[in-house]
ROKOLNU-198946 format. One record per residue: x, y, z of N, C-alpha, C in turn. Coordinates in steps of 0.05 Angstrom, whole numbers, plus 32768, in hexadecimal, padded with zeros to 4 digits. Example, Ala and Ser with C-alpha at 12.3 -4.5 7.8 and 13.67 -1.06 7.14 Angstrom:
BEGIN
81087F8E809C80F67FA6809C81087FBE809C81017FD3808E81117FEB808F81028001809D
//
This chain:
BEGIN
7FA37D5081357F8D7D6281317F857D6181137F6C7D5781117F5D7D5680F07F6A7D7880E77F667D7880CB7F5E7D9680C07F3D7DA780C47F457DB880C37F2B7DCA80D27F2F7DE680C57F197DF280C17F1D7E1580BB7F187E2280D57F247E3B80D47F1F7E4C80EC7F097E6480E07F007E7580EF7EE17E8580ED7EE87E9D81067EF17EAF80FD7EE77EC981147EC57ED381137EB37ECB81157E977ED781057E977EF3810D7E8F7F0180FE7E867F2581067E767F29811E7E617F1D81247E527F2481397E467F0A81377E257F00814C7E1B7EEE81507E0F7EE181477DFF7EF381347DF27EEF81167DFC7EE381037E1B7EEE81067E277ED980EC7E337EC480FE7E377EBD810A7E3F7EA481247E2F7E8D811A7E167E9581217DFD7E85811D7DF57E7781077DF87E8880F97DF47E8380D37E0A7E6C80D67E247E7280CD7E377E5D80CB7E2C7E4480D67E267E4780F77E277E3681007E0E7E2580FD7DF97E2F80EF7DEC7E2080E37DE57E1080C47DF67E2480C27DF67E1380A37E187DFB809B7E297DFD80BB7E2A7DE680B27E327DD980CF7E1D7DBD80D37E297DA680E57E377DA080F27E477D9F80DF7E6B7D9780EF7E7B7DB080FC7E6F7DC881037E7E7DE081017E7B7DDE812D7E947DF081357E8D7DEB81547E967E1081517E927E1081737E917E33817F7EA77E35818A7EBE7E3D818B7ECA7E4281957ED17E5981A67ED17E5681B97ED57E6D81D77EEE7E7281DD7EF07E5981FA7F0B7E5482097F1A7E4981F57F0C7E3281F27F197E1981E17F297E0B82007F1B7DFF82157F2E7DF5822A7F287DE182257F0C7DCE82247F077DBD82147F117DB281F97F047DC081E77F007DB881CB7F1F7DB381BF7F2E7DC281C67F467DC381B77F607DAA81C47F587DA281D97F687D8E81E27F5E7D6F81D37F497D7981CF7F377D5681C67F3C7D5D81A67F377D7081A57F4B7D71817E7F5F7D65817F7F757D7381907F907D6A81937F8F7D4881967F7D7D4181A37F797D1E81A77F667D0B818D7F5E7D1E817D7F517D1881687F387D0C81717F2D7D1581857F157D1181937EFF7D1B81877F077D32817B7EF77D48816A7F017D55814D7EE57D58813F7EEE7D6381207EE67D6E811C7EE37D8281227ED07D9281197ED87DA180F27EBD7D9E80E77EC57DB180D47ED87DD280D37ED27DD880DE7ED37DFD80E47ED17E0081047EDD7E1981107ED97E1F81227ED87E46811C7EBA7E4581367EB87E64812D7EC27E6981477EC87E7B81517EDC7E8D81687EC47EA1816E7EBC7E9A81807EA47EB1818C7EAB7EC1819F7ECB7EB981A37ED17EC081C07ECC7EE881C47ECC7EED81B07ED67F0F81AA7EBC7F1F81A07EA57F1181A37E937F0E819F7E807F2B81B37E777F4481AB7E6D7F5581C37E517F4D81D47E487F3F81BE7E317F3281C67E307F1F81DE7E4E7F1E81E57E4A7F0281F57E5E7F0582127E647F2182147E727F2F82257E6B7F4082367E797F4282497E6D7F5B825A7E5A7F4982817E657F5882907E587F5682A47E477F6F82B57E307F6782BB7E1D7F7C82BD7E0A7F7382D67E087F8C82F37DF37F8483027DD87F8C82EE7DC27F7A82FA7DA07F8282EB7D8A7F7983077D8F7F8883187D737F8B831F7D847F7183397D757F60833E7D7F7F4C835B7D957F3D834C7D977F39832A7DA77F20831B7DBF7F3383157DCD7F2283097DF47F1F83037DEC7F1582E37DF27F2882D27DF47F2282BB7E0C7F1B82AF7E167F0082A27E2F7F01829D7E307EF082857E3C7F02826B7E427EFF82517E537EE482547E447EC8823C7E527EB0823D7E737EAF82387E777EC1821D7E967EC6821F7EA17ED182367E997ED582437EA67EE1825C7EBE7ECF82687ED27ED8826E7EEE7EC382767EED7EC882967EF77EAC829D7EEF7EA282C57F057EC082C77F167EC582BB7F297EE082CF7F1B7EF082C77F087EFB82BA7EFA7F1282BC7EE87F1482D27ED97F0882D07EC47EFA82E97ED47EFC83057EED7EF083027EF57EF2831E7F007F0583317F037F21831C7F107F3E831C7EFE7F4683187EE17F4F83107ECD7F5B83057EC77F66831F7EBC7F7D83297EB67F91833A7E977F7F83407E887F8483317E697F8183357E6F7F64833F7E7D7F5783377E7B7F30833F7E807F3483587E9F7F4383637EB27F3B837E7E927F4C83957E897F62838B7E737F79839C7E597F5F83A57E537F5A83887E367F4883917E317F33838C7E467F2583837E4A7F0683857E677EFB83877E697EFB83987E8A7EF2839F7E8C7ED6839D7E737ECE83A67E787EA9839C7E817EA883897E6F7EB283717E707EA4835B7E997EB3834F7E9F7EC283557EB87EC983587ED47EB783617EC27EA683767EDB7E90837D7EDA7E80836F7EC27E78835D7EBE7E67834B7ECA7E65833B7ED47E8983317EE37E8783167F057E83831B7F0A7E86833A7F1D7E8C83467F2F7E6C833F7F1D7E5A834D7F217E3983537F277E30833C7F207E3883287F287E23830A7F417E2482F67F4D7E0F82F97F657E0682EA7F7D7E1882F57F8B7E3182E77FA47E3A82ED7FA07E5382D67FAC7E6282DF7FB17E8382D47FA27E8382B17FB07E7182A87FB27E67828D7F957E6682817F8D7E4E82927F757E46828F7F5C7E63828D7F597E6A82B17F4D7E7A82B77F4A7E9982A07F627E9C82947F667EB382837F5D7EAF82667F507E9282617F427E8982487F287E8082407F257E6982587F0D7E6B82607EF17E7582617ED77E6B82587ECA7E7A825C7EB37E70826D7E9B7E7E82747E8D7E7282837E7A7E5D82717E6E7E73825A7E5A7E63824A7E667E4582427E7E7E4A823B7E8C7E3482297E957E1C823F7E997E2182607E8D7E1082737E6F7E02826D7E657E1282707E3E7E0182747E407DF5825E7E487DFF82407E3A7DFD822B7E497DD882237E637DD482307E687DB8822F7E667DAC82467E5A7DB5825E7E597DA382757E627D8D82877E767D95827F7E8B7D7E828B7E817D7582AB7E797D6182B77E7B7D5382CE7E887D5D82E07E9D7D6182E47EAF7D7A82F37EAD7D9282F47EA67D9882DC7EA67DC082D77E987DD082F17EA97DE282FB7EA67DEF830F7E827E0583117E7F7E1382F17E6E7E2682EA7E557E1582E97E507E0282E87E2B7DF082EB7E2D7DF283047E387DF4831D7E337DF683327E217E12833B7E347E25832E7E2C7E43833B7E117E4483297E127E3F830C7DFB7E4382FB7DDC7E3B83107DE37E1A83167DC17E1283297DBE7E0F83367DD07E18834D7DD77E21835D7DC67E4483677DCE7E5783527DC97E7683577DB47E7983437DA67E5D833C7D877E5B832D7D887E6C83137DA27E6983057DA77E7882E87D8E7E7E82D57D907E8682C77D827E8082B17D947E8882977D957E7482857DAF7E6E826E7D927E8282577DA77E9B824E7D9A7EA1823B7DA27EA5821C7D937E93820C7DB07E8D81F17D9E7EA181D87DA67E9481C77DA47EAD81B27D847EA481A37D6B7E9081BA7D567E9A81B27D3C7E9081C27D4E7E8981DE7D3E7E8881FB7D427E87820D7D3B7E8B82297D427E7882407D457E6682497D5F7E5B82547D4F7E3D825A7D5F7E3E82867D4D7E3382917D547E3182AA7D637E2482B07D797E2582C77D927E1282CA7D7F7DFD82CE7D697DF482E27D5B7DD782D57D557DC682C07D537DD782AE7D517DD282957D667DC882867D777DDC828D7D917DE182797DA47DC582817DAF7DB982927DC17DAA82997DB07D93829A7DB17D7B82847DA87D5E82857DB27D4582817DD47D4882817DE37D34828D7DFD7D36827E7E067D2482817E267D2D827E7E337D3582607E427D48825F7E457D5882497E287D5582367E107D5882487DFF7D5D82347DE77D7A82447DDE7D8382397DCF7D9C82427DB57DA5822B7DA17DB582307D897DB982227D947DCE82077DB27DCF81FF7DB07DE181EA7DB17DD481D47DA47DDE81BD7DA47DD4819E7DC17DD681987DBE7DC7817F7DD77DCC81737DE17DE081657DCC7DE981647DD67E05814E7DCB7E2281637DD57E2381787DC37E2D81937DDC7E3A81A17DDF7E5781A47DF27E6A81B57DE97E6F81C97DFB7E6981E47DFB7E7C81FF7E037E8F81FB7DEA7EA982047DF97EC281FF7DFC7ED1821E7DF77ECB822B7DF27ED182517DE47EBA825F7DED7EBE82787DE87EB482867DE27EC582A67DCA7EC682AB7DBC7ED982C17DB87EC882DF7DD07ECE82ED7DD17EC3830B7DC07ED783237DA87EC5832C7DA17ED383437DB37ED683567DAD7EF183607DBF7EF6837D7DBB7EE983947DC67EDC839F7DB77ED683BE7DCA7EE783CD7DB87EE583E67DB57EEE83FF7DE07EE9840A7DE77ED184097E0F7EC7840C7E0C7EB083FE7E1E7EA383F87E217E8F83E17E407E8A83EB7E447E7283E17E677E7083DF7E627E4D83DB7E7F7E4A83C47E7E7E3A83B67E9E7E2C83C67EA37E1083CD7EB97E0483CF7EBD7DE683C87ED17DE283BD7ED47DC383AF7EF57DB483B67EF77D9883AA7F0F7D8683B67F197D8E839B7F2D7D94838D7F347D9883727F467D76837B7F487D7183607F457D61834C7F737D6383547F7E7D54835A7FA07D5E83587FA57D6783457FA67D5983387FB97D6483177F9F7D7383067F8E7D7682FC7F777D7D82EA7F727D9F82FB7F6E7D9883127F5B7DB183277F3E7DAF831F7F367D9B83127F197D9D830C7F0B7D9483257EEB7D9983317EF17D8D83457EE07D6C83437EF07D68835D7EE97D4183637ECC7D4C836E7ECC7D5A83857EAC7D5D83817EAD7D7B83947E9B7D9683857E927DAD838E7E767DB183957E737DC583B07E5E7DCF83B67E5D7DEA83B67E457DF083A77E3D7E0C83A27E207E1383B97E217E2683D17E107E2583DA7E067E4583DF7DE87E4683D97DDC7E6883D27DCB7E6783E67DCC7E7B83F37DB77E80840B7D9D7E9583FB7D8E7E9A83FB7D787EA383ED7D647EB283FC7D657EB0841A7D537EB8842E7D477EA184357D2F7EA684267D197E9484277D187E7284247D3B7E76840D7D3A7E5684097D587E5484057D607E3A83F97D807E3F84047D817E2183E67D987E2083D47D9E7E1483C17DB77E0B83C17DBD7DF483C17DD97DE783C17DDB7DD783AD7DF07DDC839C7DF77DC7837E7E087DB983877E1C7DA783757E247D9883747E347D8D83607E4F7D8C835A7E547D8D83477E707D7083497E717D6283397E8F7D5683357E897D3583397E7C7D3F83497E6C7D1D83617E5B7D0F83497E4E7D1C83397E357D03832D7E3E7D09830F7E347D0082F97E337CFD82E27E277D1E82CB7E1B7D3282E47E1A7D4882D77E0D7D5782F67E0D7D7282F67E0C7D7C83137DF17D77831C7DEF7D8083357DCF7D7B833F7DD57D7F835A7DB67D92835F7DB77D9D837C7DA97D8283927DB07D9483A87DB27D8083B97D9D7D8683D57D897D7D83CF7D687D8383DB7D747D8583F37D797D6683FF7D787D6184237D8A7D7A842E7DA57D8584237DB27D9284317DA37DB184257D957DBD84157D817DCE84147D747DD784257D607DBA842A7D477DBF84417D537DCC845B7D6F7DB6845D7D7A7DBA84827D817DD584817D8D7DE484697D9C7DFF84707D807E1584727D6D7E0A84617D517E2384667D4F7E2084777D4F7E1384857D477E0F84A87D5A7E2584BC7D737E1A84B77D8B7E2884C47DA47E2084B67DB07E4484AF7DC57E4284987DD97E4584AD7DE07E2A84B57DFA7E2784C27E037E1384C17E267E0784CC7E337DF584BC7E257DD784D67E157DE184F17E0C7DCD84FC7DF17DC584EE7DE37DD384DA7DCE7DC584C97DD27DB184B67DED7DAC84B27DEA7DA084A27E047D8884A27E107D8B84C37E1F7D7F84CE7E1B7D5C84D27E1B7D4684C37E1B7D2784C47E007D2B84AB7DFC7D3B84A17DEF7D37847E7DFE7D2B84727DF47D1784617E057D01844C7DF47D0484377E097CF6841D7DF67CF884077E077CDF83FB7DED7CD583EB7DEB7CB383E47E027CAF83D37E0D7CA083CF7E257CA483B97E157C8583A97E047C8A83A57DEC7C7D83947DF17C8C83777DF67C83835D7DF47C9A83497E117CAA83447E227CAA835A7E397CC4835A7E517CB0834E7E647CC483417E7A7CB283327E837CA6833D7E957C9083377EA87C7F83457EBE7C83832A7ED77C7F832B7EEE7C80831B7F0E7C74832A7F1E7C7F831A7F3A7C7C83247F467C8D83437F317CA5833B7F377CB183517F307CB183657F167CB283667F027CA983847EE97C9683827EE57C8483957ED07C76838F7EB37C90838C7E9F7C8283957E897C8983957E847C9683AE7E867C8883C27E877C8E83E47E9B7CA883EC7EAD7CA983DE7EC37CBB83DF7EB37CDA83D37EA77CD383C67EA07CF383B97E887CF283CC7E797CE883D17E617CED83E97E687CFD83FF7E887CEE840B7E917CF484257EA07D19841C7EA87D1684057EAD7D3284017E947D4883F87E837D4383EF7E6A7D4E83F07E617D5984067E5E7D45841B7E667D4E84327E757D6C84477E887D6484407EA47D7284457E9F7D8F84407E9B7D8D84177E9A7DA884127E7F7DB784197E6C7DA584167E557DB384217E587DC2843E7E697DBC84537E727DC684677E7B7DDC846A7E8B7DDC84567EA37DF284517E987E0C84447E847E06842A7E757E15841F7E657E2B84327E4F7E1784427E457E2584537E567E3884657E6D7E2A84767E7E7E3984807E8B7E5A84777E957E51845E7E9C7E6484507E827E8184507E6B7E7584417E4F7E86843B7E4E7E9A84567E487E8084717E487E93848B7E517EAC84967E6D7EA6848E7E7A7EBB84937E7A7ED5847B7E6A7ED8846C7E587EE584577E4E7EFF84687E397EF5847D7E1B7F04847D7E107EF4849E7E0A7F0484B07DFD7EF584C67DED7EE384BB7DED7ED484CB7DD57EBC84C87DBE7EC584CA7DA37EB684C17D907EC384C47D887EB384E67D707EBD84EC7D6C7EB284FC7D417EB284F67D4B7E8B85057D2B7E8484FE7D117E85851B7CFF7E8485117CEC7E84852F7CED7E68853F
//
């Protein structure tokens, strides 16, 4: 690990400042990331400021149909939080599924999106539940926001301060974790909406992305025979040590199954004319 200064900043205002006046300076949250690739000398940062304690960047809150939830926010808060388990329980198993006690108890959500890892469980639920990422001086839409692998629409000198998840109608998120890591090989996040129905995608391709064809079939009918011999191209999707390309399709698959399954047993189905 290079030498580095450490930074508690007072509030967000002085966060910002620092972090703009100098370059080399990073944010520190979880540190689940950042601090292992130190440890590998992957990273050098000048300074690190610790935002984690941060009030500005805390707190879970219903608002109206959305789930407001502070970027420092840690996956075990989220996954114990009253308002999450009452009106979004998906996004609750979300926080549930990732890594081990350890992890989960450090973790944050923002500090998920904000490095985007290929695997990361939280870009699923984010474009998935049609987020909107709001940092410390706009909106930007989970379309927006996620544009490929560890890369995303924020500046560099640019804070997530919330992140505002629409409610849907049942939702439920399930994935193949990864053996040793638990990250997953490939997750489906699927939100019923009424009117329209949104499925992400996460682990399978080079940064997440929803998944139209099995969309259209569930607006039609949100059940696990809508979308029963749906495939998706493993055109684009990783190939590695661990699974080819075809392999994460066929689990795409799988979880999309299971997802739905899960959601179903949520909320009667609707029923169409």
């Amino acid at each position: 690990m290079y030498p580095f200064t450490y930074h508690r900043p007072a509030d967000l205002a002085d966060a910002l400042a620092r972090l703009a006046a100098d370059p080399e300076a990073k944010l520190l949250a979880g540190g689940m990331t950042l601090i292992p690739s130190m440890k590998h000398r992957l990273s050098a940062p000048s300074q690190l400021l610790d935002i984690a304690g941060l009030p500005e960047l805390r707190g879970i809150a219903r608002s109206g149909s959305s789930l407001l939830v502070g970027a420092a926010t840690r996956y075990a808060e989220i996954a114990d939080d009253a308002a999450v388990t009452s009106s979004l329980p998906a996004l609750a198993e979300v926080a549930r599924s990732i890594g081990d006690p350890q992890v989960r108890t450090r973790g944050t959500v923002g500090g998920s999106i904000a490095n985007n890892d290929p695997a990361a469980d939280f870009p699923a639920a984010v474009l998935a539940l049609a987020a909107v990422i709001r940092t410390d001086r706009r909106e930007v839409t989970a379309e927006e926001y996620f544009q490929g692998m560890f890369t995303t629409a924020l500046a560099a000198d640019e804070i997530i301060c919330r992140i505002s998840f629409a409610i849907p109608k049942r939702a439920a998120y399930a994935k193949f974790h990864h053996p040793a890591s638990g990250y997953a090989m490939t997750g489906v996040f699927v939100a019923d909406f009424g009117e329209s129905v949104r499925v992400a995608v996460t682990g399978a391709a080079p940064v997440v992305f929803r998944w139209h064809e099995a969309e259209a079939a569930l607006t039609r009918a949100f059940d696990e025979a809508a979308v029963t011999g749906l495939s998706l191209s493993p055109q684009g999707l990783n190939a590695d040590m661990h699974a080819p390309a075809t392999y994460r399709a066929q689990l795409a698959a799988v979880m999309l199954q299971q997802a739905v399954a899960q959601a179903g047993r949520r909320a009667a189905p609707r029923v169409h004319p």
